[in-house]
C-alpha positions in Angstrom: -51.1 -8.4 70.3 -54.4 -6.6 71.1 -52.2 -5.2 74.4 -49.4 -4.4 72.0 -51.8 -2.5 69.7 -53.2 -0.2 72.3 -50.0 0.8 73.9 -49.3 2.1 70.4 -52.0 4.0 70.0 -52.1 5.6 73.2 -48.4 6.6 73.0 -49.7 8.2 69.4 -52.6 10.4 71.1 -50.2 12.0 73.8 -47.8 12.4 71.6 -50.3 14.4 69.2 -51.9 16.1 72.2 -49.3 19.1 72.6 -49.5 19.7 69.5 -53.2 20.4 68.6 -53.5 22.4 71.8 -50.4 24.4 70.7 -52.5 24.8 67.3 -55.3 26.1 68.9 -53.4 28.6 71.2 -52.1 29.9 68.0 -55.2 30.6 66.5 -55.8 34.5 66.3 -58.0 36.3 68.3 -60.0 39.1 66.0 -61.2 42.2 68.1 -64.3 43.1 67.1 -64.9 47.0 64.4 -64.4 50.0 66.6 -67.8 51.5 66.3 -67.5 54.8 64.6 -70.1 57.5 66.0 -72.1 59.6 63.0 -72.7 63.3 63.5 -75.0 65.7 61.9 -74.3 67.9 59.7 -77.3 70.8 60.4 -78.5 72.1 56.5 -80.0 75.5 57.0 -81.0 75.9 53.2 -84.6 75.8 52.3 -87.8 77.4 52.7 -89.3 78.2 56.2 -92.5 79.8 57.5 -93.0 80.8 61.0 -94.3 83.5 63.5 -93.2 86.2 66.2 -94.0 88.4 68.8 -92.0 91.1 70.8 -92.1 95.0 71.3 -91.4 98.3 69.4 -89.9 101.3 71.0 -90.2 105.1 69.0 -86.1 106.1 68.3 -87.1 109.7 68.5 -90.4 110.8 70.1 -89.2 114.6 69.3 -92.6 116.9 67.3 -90.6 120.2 67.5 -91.1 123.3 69.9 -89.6 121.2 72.9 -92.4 118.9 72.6 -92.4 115.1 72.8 -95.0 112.4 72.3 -95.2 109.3 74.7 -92.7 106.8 74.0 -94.3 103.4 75.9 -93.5 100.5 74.3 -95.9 99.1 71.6 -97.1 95.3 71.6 -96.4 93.3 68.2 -97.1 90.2 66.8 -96.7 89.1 63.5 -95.8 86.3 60.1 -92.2 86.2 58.3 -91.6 83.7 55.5 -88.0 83.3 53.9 -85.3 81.4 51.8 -81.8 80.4 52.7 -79.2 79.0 51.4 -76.0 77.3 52.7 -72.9 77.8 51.2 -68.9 77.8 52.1 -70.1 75.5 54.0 -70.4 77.5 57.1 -72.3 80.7 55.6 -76.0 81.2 55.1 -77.2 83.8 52.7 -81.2 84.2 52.9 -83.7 86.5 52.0 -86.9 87.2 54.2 -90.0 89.0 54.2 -92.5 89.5 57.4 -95.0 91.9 59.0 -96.3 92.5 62.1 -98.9 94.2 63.9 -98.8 96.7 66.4 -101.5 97.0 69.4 -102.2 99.9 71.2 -100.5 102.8 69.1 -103.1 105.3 69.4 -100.5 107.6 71.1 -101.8 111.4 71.6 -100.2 115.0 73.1 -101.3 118.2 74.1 -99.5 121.4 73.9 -99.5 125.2 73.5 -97.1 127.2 71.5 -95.9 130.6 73.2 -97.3 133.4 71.2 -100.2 131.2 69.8 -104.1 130.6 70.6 -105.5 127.3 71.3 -104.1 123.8 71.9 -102.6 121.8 69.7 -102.8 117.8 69.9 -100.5 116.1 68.2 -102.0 111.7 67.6 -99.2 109.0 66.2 -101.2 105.7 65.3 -98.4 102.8 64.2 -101.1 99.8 62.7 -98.3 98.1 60.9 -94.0 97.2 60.1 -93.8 95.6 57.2 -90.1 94.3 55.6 -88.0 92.8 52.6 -84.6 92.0 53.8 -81.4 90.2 52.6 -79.5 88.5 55.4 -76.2 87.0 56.0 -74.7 84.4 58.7 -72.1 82.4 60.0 -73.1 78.9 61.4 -71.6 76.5 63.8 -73.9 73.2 64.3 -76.8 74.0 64.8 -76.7 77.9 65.4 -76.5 80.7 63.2 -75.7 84.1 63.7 -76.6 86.7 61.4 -77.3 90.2 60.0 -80.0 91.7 58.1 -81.1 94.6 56.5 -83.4 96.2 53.3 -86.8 97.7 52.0 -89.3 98.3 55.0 -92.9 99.8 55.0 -95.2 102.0 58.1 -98.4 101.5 58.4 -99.1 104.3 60.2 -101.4 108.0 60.7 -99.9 111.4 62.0 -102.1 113.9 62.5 -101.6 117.8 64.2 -104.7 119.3 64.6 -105.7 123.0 66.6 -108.8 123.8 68.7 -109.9 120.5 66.8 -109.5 122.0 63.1 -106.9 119.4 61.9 -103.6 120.6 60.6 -101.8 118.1 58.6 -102.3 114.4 58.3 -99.6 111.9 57.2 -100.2 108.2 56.4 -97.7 105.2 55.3 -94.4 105.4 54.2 -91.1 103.9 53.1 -87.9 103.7 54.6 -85.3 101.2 55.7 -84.2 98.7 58.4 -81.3 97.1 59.6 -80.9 94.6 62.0 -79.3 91.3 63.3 -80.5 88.5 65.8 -79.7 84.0 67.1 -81.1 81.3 65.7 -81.4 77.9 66.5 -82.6 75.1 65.1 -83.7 72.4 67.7 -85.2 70.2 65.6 -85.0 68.6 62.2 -87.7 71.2 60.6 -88.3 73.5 63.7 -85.9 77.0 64.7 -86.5 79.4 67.0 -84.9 83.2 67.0 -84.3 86.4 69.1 -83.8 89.2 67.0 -83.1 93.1 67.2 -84.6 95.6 63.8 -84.5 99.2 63.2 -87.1 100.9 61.3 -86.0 104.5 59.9 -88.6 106.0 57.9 -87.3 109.8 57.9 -89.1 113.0 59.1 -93.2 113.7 59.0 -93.7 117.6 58.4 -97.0 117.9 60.0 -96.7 121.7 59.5 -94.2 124.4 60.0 -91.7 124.0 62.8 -93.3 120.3 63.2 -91.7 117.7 62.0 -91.8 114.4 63.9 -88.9 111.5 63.3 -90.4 108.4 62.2 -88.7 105.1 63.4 -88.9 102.3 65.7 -86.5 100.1 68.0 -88.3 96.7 67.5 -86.7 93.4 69.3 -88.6 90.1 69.1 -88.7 86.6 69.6 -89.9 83.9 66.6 -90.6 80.4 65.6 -89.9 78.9 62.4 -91.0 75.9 60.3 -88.7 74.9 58.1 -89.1 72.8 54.9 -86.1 70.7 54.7 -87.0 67.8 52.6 -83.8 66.3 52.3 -83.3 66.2 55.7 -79.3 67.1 57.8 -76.6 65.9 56.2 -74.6 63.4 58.3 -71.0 62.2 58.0 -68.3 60.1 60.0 -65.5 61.4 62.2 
């Protein structure tokens, strides 16, 4: 009997053997979520603070009389602080102001006039650009190229004197600039720029039959801070 009852229940397990491993084979395999990568989304808008340095050239170092002042390239270094604004949602619209200083502008000339006495010595000393501009750009990640343009401000004497007896004498004045430059932001909070500007401030009479043209080729490179609380905007491909 006991022999009996064992038979039996071994023919039961291989018969049942099969079919739990065909169960199990069945069983679905569930690949694992396809990771899906996040990019950034770079927000330009926000206030920024920053610095620059670079060079100014003279446009037109014409006094008058076929006479012309020296036009070596000026050192400058200065501050800009600004506003921009995102929008579209690849165009920046921003407004900046900035000034810089110029070193070693003390430029002089000496000349004669035919059918005149005595030596006349004509001085340019550039101290100071200053500028309020609008500016517009297109951005793609995180660059942005742009254009610029508005109010600007010379800080600045022109002086013509004779034989030493001075002449005429011409200080500050307002004009315009246009411009356009690269930036880039490299960081969270941190952009750097390359930028071109044209001052135009018009024509100093500094007495009859001289008038000297007033404006300045200015390229420079700059660093910016920017305040960007909320940080970039990310979003899933």
């Amino acid at each position: 009997m006991k022999k009996f009852l064992l038979g039996t229940v071994a023919l039961v397990a291989l018969g049942a053997a099969p079919a739990v491993a065909a169960d199990l084979a069945a069983r679905p395999y569930a690949k694992a979520p396809a990771y899906a990568p996040v990019a950034p989304i770079y927000n330009w808008t926000g206030f920024y603070i920053g610095g620059h340095i670079g060079g100014a050239f003279a446009g037109d170092n014409s006094i008058g009389t076929g006479v012309t002042a020296s036009n070596n390239g000026k050192f400058l270094g200065g501050v800009q602080v600004g506003y921009d604004w995102q929008f579209a949602p690849s165009w920046v619209l921003g407004v900046e102001g900035q000034y810089s200083w110029l070193s070693g502008t003390n430029q002089s000339v000496a000349f004669t006039v035919p059918g005149t006495a005595g030596t006349y010595v004509y001085s340019d000393n550039q101290r100071g650009l200053a500028s309020v501009t609008g500016r517009l750009g297109y951005t793609w990640g995180p660059a942005l190229l742009y254009v610029k343009g508005g109010y600007a401000y010379a800080d600045y004497t022109s002086s013509l004197t004779l034989g030493g007896a001075g002449v005429s004498v011409s200080s500050s004045k307002d004009g315009y600039t246009v411009g356009g430059g690269l930036e880039y932001l490299f960081a969270q909070n941190w952009s750097g720029k390359i930028e071109y500007q044209y001052y135009d401030f018009g024509n100093v009479t500094l007495a009859p039959g001289f008038t000297a043209k007033n404006d300045e080729h200015v390229v420079k490179a700059g660093l910016n801070y920017r305040f960007n609380w909320g940080g970039p905007v990310v979003a899933k491909y």
